[in-house]
FITORLO-857770 format. One record per residue (C-alpha): x, y, z. Coordinates in steps of 0.25 Angstrom, whole numbers, plus 5000, padded with zeros to 4 digits. Layout:
N
XYZ ...
! end
This chain:
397
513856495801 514656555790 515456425789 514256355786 513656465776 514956455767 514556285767 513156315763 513656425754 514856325747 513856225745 512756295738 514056345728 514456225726 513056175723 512756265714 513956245705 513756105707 512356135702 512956225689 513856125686 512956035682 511956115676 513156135666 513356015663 511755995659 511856115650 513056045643 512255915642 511055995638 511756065627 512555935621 511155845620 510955725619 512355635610 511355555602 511555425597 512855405588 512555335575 513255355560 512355395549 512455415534 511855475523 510755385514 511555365500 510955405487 511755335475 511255265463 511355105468 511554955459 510754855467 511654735469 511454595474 512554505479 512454345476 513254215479 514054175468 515254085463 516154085452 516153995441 516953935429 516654005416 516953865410 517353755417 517853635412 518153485417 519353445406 519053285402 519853195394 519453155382 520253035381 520652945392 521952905397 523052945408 523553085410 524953075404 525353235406 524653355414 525153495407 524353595418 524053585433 522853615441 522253765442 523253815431 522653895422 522653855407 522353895392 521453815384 522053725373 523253685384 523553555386 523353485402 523453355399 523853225390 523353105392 523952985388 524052975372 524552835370 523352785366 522752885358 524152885351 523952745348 522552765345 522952865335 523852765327 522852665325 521852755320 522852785311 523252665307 521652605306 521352755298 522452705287 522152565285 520652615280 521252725273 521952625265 520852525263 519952645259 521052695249 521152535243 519652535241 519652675234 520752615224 519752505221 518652575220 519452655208 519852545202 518452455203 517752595196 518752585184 518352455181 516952465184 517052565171 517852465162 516552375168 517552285175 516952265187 515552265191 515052425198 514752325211 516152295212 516452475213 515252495222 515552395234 516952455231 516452595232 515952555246 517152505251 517852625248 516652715255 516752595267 518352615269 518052765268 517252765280 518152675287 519352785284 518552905289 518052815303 519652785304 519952925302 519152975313 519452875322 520952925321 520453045323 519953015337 521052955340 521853085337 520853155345 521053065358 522453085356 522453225356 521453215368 522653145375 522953305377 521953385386 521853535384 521153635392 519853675385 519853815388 520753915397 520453905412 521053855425 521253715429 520653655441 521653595450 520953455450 521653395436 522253255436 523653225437 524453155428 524353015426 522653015428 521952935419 520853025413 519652975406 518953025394 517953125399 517753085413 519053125420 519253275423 520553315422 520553465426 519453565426 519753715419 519053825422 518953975415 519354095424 519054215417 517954235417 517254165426 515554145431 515054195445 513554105448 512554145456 511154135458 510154235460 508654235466 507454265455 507354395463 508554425461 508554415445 507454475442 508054605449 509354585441 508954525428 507254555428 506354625421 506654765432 508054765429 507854765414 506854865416 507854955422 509054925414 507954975401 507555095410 509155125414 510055115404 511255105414 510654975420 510654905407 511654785405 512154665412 511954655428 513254675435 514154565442 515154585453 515654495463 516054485477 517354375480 517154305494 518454385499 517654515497 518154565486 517354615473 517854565460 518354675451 517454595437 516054615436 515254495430 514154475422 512954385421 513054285409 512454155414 511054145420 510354025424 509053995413 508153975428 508153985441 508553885451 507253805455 508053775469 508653915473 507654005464 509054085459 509754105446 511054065443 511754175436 513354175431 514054315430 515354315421 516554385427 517954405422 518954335430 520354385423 521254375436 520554235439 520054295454 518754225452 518654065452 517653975450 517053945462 517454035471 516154125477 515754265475 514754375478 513954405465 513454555465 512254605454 512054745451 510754775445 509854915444 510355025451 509655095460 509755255459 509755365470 509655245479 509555275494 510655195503 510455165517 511455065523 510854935527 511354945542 510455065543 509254985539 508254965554 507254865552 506254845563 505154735559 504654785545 505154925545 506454965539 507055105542 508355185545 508755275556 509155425549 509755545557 508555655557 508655805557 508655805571 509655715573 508755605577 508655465572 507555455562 507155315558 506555305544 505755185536 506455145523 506255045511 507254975508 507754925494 509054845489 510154815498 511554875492 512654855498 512754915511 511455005509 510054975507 509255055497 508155125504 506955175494 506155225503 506555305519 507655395516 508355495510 509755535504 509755635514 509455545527 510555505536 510455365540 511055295552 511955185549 512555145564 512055155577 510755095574 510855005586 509955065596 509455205588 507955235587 507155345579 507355475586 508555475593 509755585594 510955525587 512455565585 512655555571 513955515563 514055525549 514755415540 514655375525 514455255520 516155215518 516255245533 515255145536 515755045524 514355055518 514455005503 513554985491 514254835490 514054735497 515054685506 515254595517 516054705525 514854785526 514254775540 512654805541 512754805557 512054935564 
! end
C-alpha cells in the first residue's frame, strides 16, 4: 500500500510541474506578442523638385561636309590620312596639274597676242585723229577705227579672264580642308581619278561643339516651351532663361557639359506628331561623336516642398492608387494618394500623405491594411533611391 501511494504521489508531482512548466512558457509568449510582419520604411521627402523628362537622342555634326574636287584629274599626292584631325587652310590633296599648267600658258600666250593687237589699234587710232584735224582723212575713217579699238578691248578683257580661270583650276589642282574638324576614314587613295564635283574625296566633320537631335511629343512642348511655362518663368524669377540640357552616354555615364537648345524644327512631324529639337554642347575632350546615342534630359519648372514617395511603394488595384504607411499603433495603414510627375526614383504625390508619414518601401508582397509589422528604418541611399534616373534603380517590391 505505501508503495503504491508514493507512485500516486510521484505522479501528481511530476504532473504538476509538467503543468507549471508550460504555463510558463505561455506567459512568456503572452508577454513577447505577436513578431509582426518585417518590412523597411522610410520617411516621405519634403524638398523643392525640377521636373525632368528623359528622351532618345543622337549626336550630330555641328558642320558636316562632303570635300568635292573642283577640277578633275588623278590624285598625284595625298598629305593626311583618314580620321586625323585637321586645321582649315591645310592642304590634303593635289591633283594632277599638268594640264592646268598648260592651260595656264596658253592663256597667257592667247591674253598677249590681243593685247598686242589692241595696243596696234590704239597707235592708230592716234594717228587717224591727228589727221582727221589737219582734215586728211575722212571722220569715217577714225570712227570704224575707234570701234576696232573698243572690239580688241573686249577681246583683252575675255582673254584675261580666261587666264584667270585657268589660274584658278590650277590652283584647284590643290585641295584644302574648308574648315578645322576630323577626317572620315573613307578618303581615296592616291592614284584615283576624281571628277569635278561629283567624287568625294573625304568627309570632315567639326568636334567641338557638336548637336544632340531629339524629338519631342506636342505634349511635351507645351510643358517646356508653352504658354504655363512662361507664365511661371514671369511669376519666378529663378525659372527664367534657357531650359537645361544634360545627357545620359549609353555606358551610364552622365556628360560633365550641359547643352542648350538652339535649333528647333518650324513644325511638327505629320508622321510622328514630334518636334525635332537640336541642343548645342561643348565637346572640348572630343568624348561626344557624331552618331553615337544618348539620353537627353530637360529640366523645366520646379516643383516646391514637393512630397516624395518612391515609385516601388505605389499599390494600384484596378483604378485606385495608395501606399501602405506604418500607423501609430504600429499597424499597416493603407492611404489613397494622387499622383503627379515621375522624378527619378519617386513619384510626386499631391494629394494622401504627409512629410511626417512613414511609408513602406519593401515587403509589400503579401501585406494588407491592419496588420502588426516589424518595422526597419532605412534612408533613401541605403535603398539607392535617387532624384535621377537610372537604369540601376530597381522599382521591384
Amino acid at each position: 500500500m505505501m508503495n503504491g501511494k508514493k507512485k500516486l504521489l510521484g505522479g501528481l508531482l511530476s504532473a504538476m510541474l509538467a503543468a507549471g512548466i508550460f504555463a510558463g512558457c505561455g506567459g512568456q509568449q503572452a508577454q513577447q506578442g505577436p513578431q509582426g510582419t518585417p518590412v523597411k520604411a522610410m520617411k516621405v521627402l519634403k524638398q523643392d523638385t525640377p521636373l525632368t523628362t528623359e528622351f532618345a537622342g543622337q549626336v550630330r555634326g555641328k558642320d558636316e561636309v562632303k570635300i568635292l574636287p573642283r577640277v578633275s584629274g588623278a590624285i598625284v599626292e595625298k598629305y593626311v590620312h583618314g580620321g586625323q584631325f585637321v586645321n582649315e587652310g591645310q592642304p590634303l590633296y593635289r591633283i594632277d596639274p599638268r594640264q592646268y599648267e598648260a592651260a595656264v600658258l596658253s592663256a597667257q600666250a592667247t591674253l598677249a597676242q590681243s593685247q598686242a593687237t589692241l595696243d596696234n589699234a590704239i597707235i592708230d587710232l592716234q594717228r587717224d585723229e591727228e589727221l582727221l584735224a589737219s582734215a586728211a582723212i575722212s571722220e569715217q575713217t577714225v570712227t570704224t577705227q575707234r570701234a576696232r579699238v573698243n572690239e580688241y578691248g573686249a577681246v583683252v578683257e575675255a582673254n584675261a579672264a580666261l587666264l584667270q580661270r585657268a589660274n584658278d583650276n590650277l590652283d584647284d589642282t590643290m585641295v584644302y580642308a574648308p574648315m578645322s574638324g576630323r577626317l572620315d576614314v573613307n578618303d581615296v587613295a592616291v592614284g584615283t581619278y576624281a571628277t569635278s564635283g561629283q567624287t568625294a574625296l573625304v568627309t570632315i566633320g567639326t568636334v567641338d561643339p557638336v548637336y544632340v537631335q531629339f524629338s519631342i511629343s506636342e505634349t511635351e512642348y507645351l510643358k517646356y516651351f508653352g504658354l504655363g511655362q512662361k507664365n511661371a518663368s514671369s511669376a519666378n524669377s529663378e525659372n527664367e532663361g534657357p531650359v537645361m540640357v544634360s545627357i545620359t552616354l549609353t555606358d551610364g555615364n552622365m556628360y560633365p557639359q550641359k547643352g542648350q537648345i538652339v535649333q528647333a524644327d518650324r513644325a511638327l512631324s505629320e508622321n510622328t506628331g514630334t518636334l525635332t529639337l537640336k541642343a548645342l554642347f561643348p565637346n572640348p575632350s572630343g568624348i561626344l561623336l557624331p552618331g553615337m546615342f544618348a539620353r537627353v534630359r530637360l529640366s523645366g519648372e520646379t516643383v516646391p516642398n514637393a512630397l516624395l514617395v518612391p515609385q516601388r511603394a505605389i499599390q494600384q488595384v484596378l483604378d485606385k492608387t495608395f501606399v501602405l504607411v506604418v500607423g501609430d499603433d504600429g499597424k499597416s495603414q493603407a492611404r489613397s494618394v494622387e499622383l503627379g510627375e515621375k522624378v527619378g526614383s519617386y513619384y510626386i504625390i499631391r494629394r494622401g500623405v504627409t512629410e511626417t508619414d512613414n511609408v513602406i518601401v519593401e515587403g509589400l508582397t503579401k501585406l494588407q491594411d491592419g496588420m502588426d509589422l516589424k518595422v526597419t528604418t532605412v534612408t533613401p541611399d541605403q535603398m539607392g533611391f535617387t532624384l535621377v534616373a537610372s537604369p540601376s534603380v530597381s522599382d521591384r517590391k
